[in-house]
C-alpha positions in Angstrom: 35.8 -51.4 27.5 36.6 -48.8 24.7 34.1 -45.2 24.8 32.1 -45.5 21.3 33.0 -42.7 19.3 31.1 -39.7 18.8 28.8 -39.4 16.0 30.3 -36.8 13.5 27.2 -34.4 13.9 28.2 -34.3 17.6 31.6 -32.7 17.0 31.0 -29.8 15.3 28.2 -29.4 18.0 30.3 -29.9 21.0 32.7 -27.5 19.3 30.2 -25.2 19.2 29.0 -25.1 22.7 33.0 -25.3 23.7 33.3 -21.9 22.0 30.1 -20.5 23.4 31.3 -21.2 26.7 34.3 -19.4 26.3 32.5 -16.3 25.1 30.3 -16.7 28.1 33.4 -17.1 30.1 35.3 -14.1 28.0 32.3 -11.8 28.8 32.0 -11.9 32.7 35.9 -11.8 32.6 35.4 -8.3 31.3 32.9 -7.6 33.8 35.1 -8.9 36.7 37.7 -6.4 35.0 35.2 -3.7 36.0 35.1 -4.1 39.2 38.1 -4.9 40.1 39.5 -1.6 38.5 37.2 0.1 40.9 39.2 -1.5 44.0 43.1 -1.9 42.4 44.9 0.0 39.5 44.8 -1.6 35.9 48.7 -2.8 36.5 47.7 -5.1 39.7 44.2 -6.6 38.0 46.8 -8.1 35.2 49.3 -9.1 37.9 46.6 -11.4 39.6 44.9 -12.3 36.4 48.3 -14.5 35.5 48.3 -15.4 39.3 45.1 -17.1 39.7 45.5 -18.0 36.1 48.6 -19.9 36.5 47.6 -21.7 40.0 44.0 -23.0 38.0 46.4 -23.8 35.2 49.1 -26.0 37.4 46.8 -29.1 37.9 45.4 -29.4 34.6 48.9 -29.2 32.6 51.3 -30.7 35.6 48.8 -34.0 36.5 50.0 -37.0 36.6 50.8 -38.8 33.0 50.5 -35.6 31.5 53.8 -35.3 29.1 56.4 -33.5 30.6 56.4 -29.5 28.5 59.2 -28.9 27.6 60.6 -26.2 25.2 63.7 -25.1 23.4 62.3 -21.7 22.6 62.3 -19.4 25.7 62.9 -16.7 24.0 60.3 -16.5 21.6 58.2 -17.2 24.6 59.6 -14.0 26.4 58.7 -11.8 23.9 55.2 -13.1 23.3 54.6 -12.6 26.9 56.2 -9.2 26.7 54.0 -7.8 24.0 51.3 -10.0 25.3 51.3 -7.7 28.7 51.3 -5.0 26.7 48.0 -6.1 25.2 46.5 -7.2 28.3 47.1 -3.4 30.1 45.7 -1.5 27.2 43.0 -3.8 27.0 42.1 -4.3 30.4 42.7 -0.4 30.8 40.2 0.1 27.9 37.5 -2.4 30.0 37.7 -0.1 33.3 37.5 3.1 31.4 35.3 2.6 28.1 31.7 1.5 28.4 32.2 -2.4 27.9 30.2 -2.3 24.5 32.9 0.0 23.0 35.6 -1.9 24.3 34.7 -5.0 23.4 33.9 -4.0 20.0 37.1 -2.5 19.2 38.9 -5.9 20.2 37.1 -7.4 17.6 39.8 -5.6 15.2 42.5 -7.8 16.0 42.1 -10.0 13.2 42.3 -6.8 10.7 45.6 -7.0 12.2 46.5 -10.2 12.4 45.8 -10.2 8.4 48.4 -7.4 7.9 50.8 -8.7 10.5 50.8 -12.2 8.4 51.7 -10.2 5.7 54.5 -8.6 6.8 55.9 -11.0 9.6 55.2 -14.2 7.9 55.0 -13.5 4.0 51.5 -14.6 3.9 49.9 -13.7 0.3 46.6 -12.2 0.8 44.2 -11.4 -2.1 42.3 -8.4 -3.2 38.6 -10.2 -1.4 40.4 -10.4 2.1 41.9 -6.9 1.2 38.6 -5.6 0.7 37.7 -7.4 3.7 40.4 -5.7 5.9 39.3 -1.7 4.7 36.2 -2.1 5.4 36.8 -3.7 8.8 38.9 -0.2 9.2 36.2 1.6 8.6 33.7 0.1 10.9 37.1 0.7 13.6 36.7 4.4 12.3 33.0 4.8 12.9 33.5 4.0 16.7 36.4 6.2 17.2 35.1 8.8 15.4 38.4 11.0 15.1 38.1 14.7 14.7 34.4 15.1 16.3 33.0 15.6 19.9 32.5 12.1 20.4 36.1 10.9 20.1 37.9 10.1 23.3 41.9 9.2 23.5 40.9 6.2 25.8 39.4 4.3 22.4 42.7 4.5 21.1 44.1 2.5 23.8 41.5 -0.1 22.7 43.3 -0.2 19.4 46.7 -0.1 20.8 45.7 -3.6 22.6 44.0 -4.7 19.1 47.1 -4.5 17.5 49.4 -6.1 20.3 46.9 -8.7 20.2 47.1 -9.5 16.7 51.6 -9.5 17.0 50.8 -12.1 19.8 48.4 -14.3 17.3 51.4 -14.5 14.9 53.8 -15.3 17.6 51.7 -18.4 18.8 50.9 -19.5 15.2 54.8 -19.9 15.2 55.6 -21.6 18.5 52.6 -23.8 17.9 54.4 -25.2 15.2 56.8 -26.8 17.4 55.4 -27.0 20.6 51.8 -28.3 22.2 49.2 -25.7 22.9 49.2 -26.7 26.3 53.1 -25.9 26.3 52.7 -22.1 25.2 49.7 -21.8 27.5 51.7 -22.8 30.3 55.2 -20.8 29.6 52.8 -17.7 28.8 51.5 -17.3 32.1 55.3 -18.4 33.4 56.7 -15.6 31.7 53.2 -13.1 32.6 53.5 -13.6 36.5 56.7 -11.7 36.7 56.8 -9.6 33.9 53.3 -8.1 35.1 54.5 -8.2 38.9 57.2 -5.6 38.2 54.5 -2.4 36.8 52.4 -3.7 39.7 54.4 -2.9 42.1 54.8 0.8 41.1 50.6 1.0 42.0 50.6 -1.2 44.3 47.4 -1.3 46.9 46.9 -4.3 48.8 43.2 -5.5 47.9 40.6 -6.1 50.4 36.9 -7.6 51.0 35.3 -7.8 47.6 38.4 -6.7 45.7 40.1 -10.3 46.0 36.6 -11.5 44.6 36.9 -9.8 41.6 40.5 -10.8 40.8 39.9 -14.1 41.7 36.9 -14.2 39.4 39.3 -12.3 36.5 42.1 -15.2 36.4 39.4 -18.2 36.9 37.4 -17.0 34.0 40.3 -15.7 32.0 41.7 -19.0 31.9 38.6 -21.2 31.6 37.6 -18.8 28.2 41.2 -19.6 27.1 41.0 -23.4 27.3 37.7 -23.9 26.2 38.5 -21.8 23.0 41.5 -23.7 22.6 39.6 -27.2 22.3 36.8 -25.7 20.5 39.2 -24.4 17.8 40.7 -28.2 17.8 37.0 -29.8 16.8 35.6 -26.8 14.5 36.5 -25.0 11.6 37.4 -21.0 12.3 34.7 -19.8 10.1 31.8 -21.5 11.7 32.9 -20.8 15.3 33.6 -17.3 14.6 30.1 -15.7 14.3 29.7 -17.6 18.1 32.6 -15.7 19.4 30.6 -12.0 18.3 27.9 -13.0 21.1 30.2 -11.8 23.8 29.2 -8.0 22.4 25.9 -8.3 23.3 26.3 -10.0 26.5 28.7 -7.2 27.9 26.3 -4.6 26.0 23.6 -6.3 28.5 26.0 -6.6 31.4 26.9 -2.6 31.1 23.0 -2.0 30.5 22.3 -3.3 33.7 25.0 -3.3 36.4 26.8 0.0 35.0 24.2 1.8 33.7 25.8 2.4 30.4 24.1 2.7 27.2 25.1 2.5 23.7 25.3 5.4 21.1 24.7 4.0 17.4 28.0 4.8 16.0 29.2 1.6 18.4 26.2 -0.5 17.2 26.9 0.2 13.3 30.8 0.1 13.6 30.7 -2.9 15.6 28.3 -4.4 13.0 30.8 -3.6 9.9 33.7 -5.0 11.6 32.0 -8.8 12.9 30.7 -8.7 9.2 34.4 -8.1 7.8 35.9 -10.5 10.6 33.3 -13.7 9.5 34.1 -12.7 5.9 37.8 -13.0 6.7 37.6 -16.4 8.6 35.0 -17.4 5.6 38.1 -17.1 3.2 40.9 -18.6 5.3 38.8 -21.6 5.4 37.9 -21.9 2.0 41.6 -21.2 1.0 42.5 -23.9 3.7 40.3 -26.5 2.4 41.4 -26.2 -1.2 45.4 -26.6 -0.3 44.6 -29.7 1.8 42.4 -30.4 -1.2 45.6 -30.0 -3.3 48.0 -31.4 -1.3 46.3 -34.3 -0.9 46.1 -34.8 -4.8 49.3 -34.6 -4.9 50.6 -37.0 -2.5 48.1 -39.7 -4.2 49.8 -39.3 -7.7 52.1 -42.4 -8.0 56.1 -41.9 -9.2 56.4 -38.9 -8.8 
């Protein structure tokens, strides 16, 4: 007996949900980030990140019937790991360091980067509205950072440093993705992360104990559940409605850090942050519109007989 399909309301509603469990998921990874930097160095938390992500990954991708994932691009795949370690280092360095607020709002630049990047890696036109878009998201990145006054700190520039990493790595998967399955790049990612992040590991290394293995078991679990329920959600919704669901992760580490860190939150992170969500929705606003009207096009095309 065949499952009836789902009503269309119900996908963009599942979608949503899928993405708002990622955020969830996204947000106590950072957390868990915390507090395991208190225990181990920033190196080792990425080292068993990819661990325990890889062993909760092994069942899902290598059950049985599940089509074999194979590749012909290894090293494209090296190279996104690479910079992708890079990005997780800074980042997760920025998490242990930063109050969480500030950390987490200054990852929300990546997509000022990623429009650049597209740009220049990919030959991707971008008009003056996304331009537009992209400056002002700088200057919400500038607020926070503050440069030049008591309040800036060379940590917040590590946040950026991962921003931009991240943003390299986006490209990268837009172009394996075009030959192989998400689940493929998910899986040779962390096959590629396990070693390369072993070998700066080792360097620090401090064998964790009690509480410690808690945390970084807690890091790679919910590192990896945000990254396959954001997958899926991205495969049911369109980028510009799920977006604005991804920002809640600000104020559920703002809360976090409120309340288990003690931090608080000066206003030049609470009006930066602001500017650069508002620039980010406005930029996934457009590349759906844009992506709408060539499917719109192309598909005018291909009904228009002899031709």
């Amino acid at each position: 007996m065949s499952t009836p399909a789902l009503p269309a309301s119900a996908t963009p509603l599942r979608a949503a949900l899928l993405m708002l469990g990622s955020t969830m998921a996204f947000g106590l990874m950072a957390v868990a980030i915390r507090y395991a930097t208190r225990y181990v160095p920033t190196q080792e938390v990425a080292f068993f990140r990819n661990a325990f992500g890889l062993l909760a990954l092994l069942p899902m991708l290598l059950r049985p019937g599940h089509a074999p994932l194979k590749t012909q691009q290894l090293p494209r795949y090296f190279l996104r790991s690479a910079i992708g370690l890079g990005s997780m280092l800074c980042a997760f360095w920025a998490l242990g360091h930063l109050p969480l607020a500030q950390a987490v709002s200054l990852s929300y630049s990546t997509p000022l980067f990623v429009t650049i990047a597209a740009v220049l890696w990919l030959g991707e036109t971008v008009r003056v509205r996304r331009w537009a878009a992209v400056v002002v998201g700088f200057i919400g990145v500038l607020v926070i950072v503050r440069p030049g006054t008591a309040g800036f700190t060379s940590g917040s520039l590590i946040a950026v440093a991962a921003a931009v990493l991240s943003s390299l790595v986006a490209i990268q998967i837009k172009q394996l993705t075009r030959i192989d399955s998400a689940d493929t790049v998910v899986l040779y990612t962390y096959v590629f992360w396990v070693p390369l992040s072993l070998i700066p590991a080792l360097f620090v290394w401090v064998w964790p104990t009690g509480i410690a293995w808690v945390w970084l078991l807690a890091t790679g679990v919910l590192g990896t559940i945000g990254q396959l329920l954001w997958t899926r959600a991205l495969r049911l919704g369109e980028v510009s409605a799920l977006t604005p669901i991804s920002f809640l992760q600000l104020p559920l580490v703002t809360l976090c850090g409120w309340l288990l860190f003690a931090e608080t939150v000066d206003r030049w992170t609470i009006i930066g942050a602001g500017i650069i969500l508002a620039a980010n929705a406005y930029i996934a606003h457009r590349e759906a519109v844009l992506s709408r009207r060539a499917a719109s096009v192309a598909a005018s095309a291909a009904a228009k007989p002899a031709e």
